[in-house]
C-alpha positions as CSV (number, residue, x, y, z in Angstrom):
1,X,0.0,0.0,0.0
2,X,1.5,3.2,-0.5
3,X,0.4,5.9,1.6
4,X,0.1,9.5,0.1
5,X,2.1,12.1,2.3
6,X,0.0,14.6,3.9
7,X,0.7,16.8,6.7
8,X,-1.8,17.6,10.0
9,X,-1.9,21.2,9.3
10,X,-2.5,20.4,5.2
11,X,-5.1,17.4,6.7
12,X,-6.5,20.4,9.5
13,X,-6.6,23.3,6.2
14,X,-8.7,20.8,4.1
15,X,-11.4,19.9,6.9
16,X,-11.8,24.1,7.8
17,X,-12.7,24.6,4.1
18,X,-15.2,22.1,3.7
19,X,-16.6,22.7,6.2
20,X,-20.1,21.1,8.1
21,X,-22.5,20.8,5.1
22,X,-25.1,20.1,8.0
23,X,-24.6,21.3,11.7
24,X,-26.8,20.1,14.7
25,X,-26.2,20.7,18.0
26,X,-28.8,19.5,20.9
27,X,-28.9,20.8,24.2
28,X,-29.3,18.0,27.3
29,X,-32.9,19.1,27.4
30,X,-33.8,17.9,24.1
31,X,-36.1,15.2,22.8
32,X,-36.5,13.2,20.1
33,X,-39.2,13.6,17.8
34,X,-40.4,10.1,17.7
35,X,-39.4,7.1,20.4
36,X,-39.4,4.0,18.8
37,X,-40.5,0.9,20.9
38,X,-40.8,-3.3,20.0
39,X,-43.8,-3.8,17.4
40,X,-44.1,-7.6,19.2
41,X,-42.2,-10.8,20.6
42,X,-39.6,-10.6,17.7
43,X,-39.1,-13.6,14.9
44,X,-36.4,-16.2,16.4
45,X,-34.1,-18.8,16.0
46,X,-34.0,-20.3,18.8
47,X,-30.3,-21.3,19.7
48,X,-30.6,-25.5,21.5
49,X,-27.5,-25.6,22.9
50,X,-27.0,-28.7,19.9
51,X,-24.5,-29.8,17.9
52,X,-25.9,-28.2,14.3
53,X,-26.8,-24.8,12.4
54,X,-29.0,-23.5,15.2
55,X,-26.1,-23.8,17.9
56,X,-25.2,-20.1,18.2
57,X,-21.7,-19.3,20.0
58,X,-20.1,-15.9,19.9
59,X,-21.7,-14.4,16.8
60,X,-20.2,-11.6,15.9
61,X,-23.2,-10.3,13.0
62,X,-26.1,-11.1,12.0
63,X,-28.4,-8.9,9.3
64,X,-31.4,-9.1,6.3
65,X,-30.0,-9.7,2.9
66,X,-32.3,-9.0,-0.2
67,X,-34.6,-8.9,2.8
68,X,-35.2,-12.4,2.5
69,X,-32.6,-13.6,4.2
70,X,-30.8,-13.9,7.5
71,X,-27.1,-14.3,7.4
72,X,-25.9,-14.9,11.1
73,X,-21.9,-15.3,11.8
74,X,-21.0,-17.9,14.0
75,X,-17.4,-16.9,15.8
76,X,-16.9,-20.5,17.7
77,X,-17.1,-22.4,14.2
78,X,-16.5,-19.4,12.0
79,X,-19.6,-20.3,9.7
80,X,-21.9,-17.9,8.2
81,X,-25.1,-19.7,8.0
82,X,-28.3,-18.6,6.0
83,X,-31.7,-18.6,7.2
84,X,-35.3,-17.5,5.5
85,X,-36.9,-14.6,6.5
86,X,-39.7,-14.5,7.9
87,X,-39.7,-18.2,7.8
88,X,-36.2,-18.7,9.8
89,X,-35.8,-22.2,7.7
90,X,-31.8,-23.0,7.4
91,X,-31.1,-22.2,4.1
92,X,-27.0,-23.0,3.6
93,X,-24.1,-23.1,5.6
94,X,-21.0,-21.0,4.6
95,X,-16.9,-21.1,4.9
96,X,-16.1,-22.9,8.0
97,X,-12.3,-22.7,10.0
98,X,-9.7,-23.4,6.8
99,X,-7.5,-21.6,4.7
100,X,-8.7,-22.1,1.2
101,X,-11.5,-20.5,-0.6
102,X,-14.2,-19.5,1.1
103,X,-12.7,-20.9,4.2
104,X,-12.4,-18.6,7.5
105,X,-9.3,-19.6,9.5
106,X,-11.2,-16.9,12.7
107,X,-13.7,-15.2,12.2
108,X,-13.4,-11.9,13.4
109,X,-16.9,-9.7,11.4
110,X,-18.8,-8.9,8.9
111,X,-19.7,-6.4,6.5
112,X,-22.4,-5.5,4.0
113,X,-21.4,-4.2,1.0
114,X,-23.0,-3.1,-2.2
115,X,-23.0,-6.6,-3.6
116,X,-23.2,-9.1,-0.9
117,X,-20.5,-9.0,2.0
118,X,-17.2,-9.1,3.2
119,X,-15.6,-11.6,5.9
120,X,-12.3,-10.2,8.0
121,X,-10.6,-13.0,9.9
122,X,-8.2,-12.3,12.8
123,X,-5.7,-12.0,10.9
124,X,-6.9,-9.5,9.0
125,X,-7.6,-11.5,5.6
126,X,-10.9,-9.9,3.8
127,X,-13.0,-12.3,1.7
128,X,-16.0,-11.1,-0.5
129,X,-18.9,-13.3,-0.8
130,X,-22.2,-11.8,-3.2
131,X,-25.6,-11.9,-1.7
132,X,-26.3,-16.1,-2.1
133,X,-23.5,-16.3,0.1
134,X,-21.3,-17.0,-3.3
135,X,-17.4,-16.9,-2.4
136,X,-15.9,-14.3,-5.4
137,X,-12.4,-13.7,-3.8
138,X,-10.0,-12.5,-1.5
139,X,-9.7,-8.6,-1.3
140,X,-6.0,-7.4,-1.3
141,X,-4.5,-7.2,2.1
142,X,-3.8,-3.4,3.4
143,X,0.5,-3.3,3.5
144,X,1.3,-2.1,7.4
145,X,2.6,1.6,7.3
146,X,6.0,1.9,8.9
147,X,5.5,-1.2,10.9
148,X,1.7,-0.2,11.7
149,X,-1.3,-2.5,11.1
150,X,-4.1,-0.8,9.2
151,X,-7.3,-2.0,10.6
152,X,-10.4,-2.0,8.6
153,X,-13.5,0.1,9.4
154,X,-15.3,-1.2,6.8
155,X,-16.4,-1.1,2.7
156,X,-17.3,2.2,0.9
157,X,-17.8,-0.4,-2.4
158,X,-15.8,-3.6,-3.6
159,X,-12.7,-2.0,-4.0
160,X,-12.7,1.3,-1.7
161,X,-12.3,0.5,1.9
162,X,-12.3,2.9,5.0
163,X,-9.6,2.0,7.2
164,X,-7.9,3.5,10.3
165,X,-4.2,3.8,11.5
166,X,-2.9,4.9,14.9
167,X,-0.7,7.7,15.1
168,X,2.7,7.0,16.6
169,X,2.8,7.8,20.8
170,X,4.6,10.7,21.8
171,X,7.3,10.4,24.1
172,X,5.7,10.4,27.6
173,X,6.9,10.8,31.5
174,X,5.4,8.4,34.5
175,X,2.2,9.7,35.4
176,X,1.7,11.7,32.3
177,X,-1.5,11.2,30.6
178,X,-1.7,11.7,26.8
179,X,-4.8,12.0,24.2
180,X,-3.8,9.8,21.3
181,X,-5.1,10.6,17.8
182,X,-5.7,8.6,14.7
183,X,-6.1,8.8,11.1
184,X,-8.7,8.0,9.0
185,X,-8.0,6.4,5.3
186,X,-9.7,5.5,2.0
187,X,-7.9,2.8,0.9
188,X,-7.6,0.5,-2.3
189,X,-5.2,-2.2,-3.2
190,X,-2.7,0.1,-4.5
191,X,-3.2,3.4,-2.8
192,X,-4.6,5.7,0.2
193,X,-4.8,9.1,1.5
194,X,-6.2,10.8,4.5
195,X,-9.4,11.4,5.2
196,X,-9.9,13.1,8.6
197,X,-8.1,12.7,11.7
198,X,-9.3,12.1,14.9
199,X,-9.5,12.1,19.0
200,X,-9.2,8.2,19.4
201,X,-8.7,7.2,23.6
202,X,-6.5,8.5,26.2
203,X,-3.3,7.0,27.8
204,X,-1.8,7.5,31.6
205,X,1.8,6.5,30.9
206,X,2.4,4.5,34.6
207,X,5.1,4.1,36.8
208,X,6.7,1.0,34.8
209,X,7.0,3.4,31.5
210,X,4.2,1.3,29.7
211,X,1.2,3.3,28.5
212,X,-2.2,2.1,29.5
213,X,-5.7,2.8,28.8
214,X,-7.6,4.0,31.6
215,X,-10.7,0.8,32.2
216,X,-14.0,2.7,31.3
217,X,-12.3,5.4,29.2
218,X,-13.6,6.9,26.3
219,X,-12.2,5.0,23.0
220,X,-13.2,6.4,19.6
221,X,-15.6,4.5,17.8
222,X,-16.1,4.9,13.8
223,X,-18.2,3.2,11.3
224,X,-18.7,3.3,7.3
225,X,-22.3,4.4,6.8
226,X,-23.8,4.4,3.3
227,X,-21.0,6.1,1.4
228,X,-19.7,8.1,4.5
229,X,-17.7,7.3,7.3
230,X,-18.9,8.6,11.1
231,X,-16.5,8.6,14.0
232,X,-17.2,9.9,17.2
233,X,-15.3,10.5,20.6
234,X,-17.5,9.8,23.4
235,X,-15.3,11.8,26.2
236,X,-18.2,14.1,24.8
237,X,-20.9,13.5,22.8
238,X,-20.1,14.8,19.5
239,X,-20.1,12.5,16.0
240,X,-18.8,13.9,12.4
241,X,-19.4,12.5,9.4
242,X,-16.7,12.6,6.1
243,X,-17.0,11.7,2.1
244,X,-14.6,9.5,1.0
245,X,-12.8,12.7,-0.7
246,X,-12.5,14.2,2.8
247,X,-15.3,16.8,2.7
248,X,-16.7,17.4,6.6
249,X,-20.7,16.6,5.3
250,X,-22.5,17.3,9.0
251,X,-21.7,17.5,12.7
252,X,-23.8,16.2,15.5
253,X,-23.0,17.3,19.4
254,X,-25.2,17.2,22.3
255,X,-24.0,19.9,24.7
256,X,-24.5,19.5,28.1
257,X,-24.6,15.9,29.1
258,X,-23.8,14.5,32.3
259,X,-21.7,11.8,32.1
260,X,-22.3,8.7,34.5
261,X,-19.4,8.4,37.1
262,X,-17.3,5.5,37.2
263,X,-18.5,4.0,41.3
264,X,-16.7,1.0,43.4
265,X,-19.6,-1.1,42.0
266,X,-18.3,-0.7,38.4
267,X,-14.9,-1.4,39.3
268,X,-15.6,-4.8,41.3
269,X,-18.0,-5.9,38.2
270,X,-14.7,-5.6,36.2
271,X,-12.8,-7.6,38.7
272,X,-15.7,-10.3,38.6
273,X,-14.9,-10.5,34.9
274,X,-11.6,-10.8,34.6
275,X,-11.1,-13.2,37.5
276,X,-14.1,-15.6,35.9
277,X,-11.9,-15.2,32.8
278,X,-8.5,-16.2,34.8
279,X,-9.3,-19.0,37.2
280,X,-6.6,-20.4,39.6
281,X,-3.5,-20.0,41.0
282,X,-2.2,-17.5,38.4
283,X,-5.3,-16.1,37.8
284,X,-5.4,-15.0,41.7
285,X,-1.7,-13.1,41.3
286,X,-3.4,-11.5,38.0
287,X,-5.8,-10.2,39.7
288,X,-3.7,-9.4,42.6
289,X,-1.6,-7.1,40.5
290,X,-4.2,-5.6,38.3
291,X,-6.0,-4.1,41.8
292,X,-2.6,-2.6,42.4
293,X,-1.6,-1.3,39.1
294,X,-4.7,-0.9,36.6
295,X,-5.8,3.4,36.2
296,X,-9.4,3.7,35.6
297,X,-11.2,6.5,33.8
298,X,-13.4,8.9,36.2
299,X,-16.4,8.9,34.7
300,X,-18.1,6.5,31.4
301,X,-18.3,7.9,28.0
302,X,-21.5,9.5,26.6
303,X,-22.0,6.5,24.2
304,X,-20.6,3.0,23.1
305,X,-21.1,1.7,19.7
306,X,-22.3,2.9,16.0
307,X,-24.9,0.9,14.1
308,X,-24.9,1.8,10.1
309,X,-28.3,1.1,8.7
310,X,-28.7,0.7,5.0
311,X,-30.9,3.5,4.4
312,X,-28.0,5.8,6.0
313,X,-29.1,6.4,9.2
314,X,-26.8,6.3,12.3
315,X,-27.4,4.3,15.4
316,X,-25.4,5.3,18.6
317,X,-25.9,3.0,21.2
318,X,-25.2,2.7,25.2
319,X,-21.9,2.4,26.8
320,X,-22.3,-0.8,28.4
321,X,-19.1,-1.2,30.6
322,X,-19.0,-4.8,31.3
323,X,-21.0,-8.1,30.3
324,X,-21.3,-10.9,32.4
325,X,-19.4,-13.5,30.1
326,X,-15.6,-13.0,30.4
327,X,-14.1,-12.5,27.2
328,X,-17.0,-11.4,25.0
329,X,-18.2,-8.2,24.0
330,X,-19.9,-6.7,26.7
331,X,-24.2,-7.3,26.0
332,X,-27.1,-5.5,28.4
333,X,-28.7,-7.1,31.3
334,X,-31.7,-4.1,31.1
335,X,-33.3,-2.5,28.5
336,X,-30.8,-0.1,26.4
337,X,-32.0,3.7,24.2
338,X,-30.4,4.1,20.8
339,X,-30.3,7.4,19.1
340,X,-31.1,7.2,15.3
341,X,-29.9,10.3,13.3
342,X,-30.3,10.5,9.7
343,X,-28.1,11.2,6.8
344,X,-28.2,15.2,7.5
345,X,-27.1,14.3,11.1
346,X,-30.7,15.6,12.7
347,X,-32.1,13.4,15.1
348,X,-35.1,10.9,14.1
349,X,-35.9,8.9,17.3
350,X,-34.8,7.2,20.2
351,X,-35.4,3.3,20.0
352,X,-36.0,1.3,23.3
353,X,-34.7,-2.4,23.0
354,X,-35.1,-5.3,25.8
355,X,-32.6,-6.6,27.9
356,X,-30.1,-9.2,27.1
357,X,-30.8,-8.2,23.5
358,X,-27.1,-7.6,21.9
359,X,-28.1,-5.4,18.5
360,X,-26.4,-6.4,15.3
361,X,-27.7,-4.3,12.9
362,X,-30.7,-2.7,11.5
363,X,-32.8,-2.6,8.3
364,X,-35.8,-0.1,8.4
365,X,-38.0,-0.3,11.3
366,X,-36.0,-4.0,11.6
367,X,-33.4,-4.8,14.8
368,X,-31.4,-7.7,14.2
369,X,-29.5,-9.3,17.2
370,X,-28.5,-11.9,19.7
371,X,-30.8,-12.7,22.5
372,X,-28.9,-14.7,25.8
373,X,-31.7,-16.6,27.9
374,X,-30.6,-17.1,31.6
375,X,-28.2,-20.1,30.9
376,X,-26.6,-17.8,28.0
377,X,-28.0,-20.0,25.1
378,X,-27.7,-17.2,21.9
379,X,-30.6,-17.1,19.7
380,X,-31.4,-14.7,16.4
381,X,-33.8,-12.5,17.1
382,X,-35.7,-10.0,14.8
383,X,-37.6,-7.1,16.3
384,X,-40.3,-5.1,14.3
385,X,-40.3,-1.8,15.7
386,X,-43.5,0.7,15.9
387,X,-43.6,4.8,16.6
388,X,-45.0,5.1,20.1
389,X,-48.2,7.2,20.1
């Protein structure tokens, strides 16, 4: 990959003179205009806990293609397995743990694109699959920039991708504590050049020299939407949206917000996690030492995660600080708000989802997700949703 030179101030010039094509700020008092709550129960696969396409563990996506179809991506086998929609009958199972064609050696997500999708493994190997679920090829892998991995955000198209690289850490004392920045790229096989740059997490740089990232601190979070990437900095609630060429298209902030503290309770439910994920003897001195030595952030960040939907609207979900399964990505035990904006950046609604609901995408008035009954069996569920009157 060869990375076209641009400087911060050049990168900073370009942003000022594009400018926000569409400005909206909020104050804390503000509502939505609509509230969107669950139309009914919800259409389900029901995970059984069995051996067999409807034995659910660690999916990392699941969403509507052609919108008769439910493609749901199993991390434990690395499978993507269709369904029929509404009739949830197993259609096909896809790629599998392997290194050939079509194969999946660990799953890592899933994208949408224009044609069908795209599979990233942990390695960072990007296959494109059309809408049967077709394997076409492997997409060309992203060439580290002086010794830094470029990680995928996800597909403008087939061939453009939006990807993002860390800046390099500044030299730092003990005790310092440091805002690190990234950059954002549109990238091909061949090329890329800068899109934006960003706020993307803070690091205290601790006695033993190694920089760490305060537990509970705000982390950027960015997602391709339509043909626009969105990356927001939750240390306060503001979201801007780029073009692929770079040009700033609209601004959302919400001024005023108080952000939750971070209490004793928080930090004990991270404890709980990491000790059920490090049993033992060793697992007790892990623990030991990360009460001494582990920094965490003061207060939570105004939101967690970005949801594109295909009509272009932005979800922003919940912080949700820690799940009760070690090792996975943190899901809600109580009901969770999501704020849908549209493509101008104004605010539509607010959509309430259950509990234990983890959402994986959306597709209209459509919520796609895993449900985790009280044993933590995964089933597919899919949610109508209805304006409240």
């Amino acid at each position: 990959m060869r990375l076209f030179p641009i400087s911060a101030a050049t990168c900073l010039s370009i942003l000022l003179q594009s400018g926000p094509l569409h400005s909206n700020t909020y104050k804390a008092s503000d509502r939505p205009p609509q509230r969107w709550a669950l139309a009914g129960p919800g259409i389900t696969v029901e995970g059984d806990g069995e051996e067999g396409p409807t034995d659910f563990n660690d999916v990392v996506a699941a969403f509507l293609v052609a919108g008769d179809r439910l493609l749901v991506a199993d991390g434990k086998t690395s499978q993507l397995r269709q369904f029929s929609f509404p009739a949830m009958r197993h259609l096909r199972t896809i790629g599998g743990a392997g290194r050939g064609p079509g194969e999946i050696s660990d799953l890592w997500t899933v994208w949408r694109s224009p044609t069908g999708f795209v599979v990233e493994d942990a390695a960072g190997t990007a296959s494109l699959f059309n809408a049967r679920g077709d394997f076409v090829r492997v997409l060309p892998r992203e060439v580290p920039v002086a010794g830094r991995r470029v990680e995928r955000v996800g597909p403008i198209n087939d061939t453009l991708f939006v990807a993002k690289l860390q800046d390099t850490i500044p030299p730092m004392n003990a005790g310092d504590s440091r805002m690190l920045r990234m950059q954002l790229l549109a990238v091909t096989g061949r090329s890329s050049r800068v899109i934006a740059r960003s706020d993307e997490r803070e690091v205290i740089r601790g006695a033993t020299g190694r920089p760490r990232t305060p537990v509970f601190g705000a982390t950027s979070v960015a997602a391709v939407v339509g043909n626009r990437v969105c990356v927001g900095y939750p240390a306060r609630y503001r979201i801007d949206c780029y073009a692929p060429d770079g040009r700033h298209i609209s601004r959302i902030e919400r001024r005023g917000l108080r952000a939750a503290p971070v209490r004793p309770a928080h930090k004990e439910d991270f404890f709980a996690s990491e000790t059920a994920a490090n049993p033992g003897p060793n697992g007790a001195a892990y623990i030991a030492r990360l009460r001494r030595t582990v920094p965490f952030a003061e207060v939570m960040p105004h939101f967690g995660e970005f949801i594109a939907a295909p009509n272009g609207d932005l979800w922003v979900g919940p912080y949700i600080p820690v799940g009760p399964i070690p090792m996975k990505r943190p899901f809600p035990t109580t009901p969770t708000t999501w704020s849908v904006y549209g493509v101008d950046g104004r605010w539509k609604a607010d959509a309430t989802l259950p509990g234990r609901f983890q959402l994986l995408s959306v597709d209209g008035m459509r919520a796609v997700g895993v449900r985790r009954d009280q044993d933590d069996v995964e089933s597919i569920v899919v949610y109508t949703l209805r304006v409240q009157q």
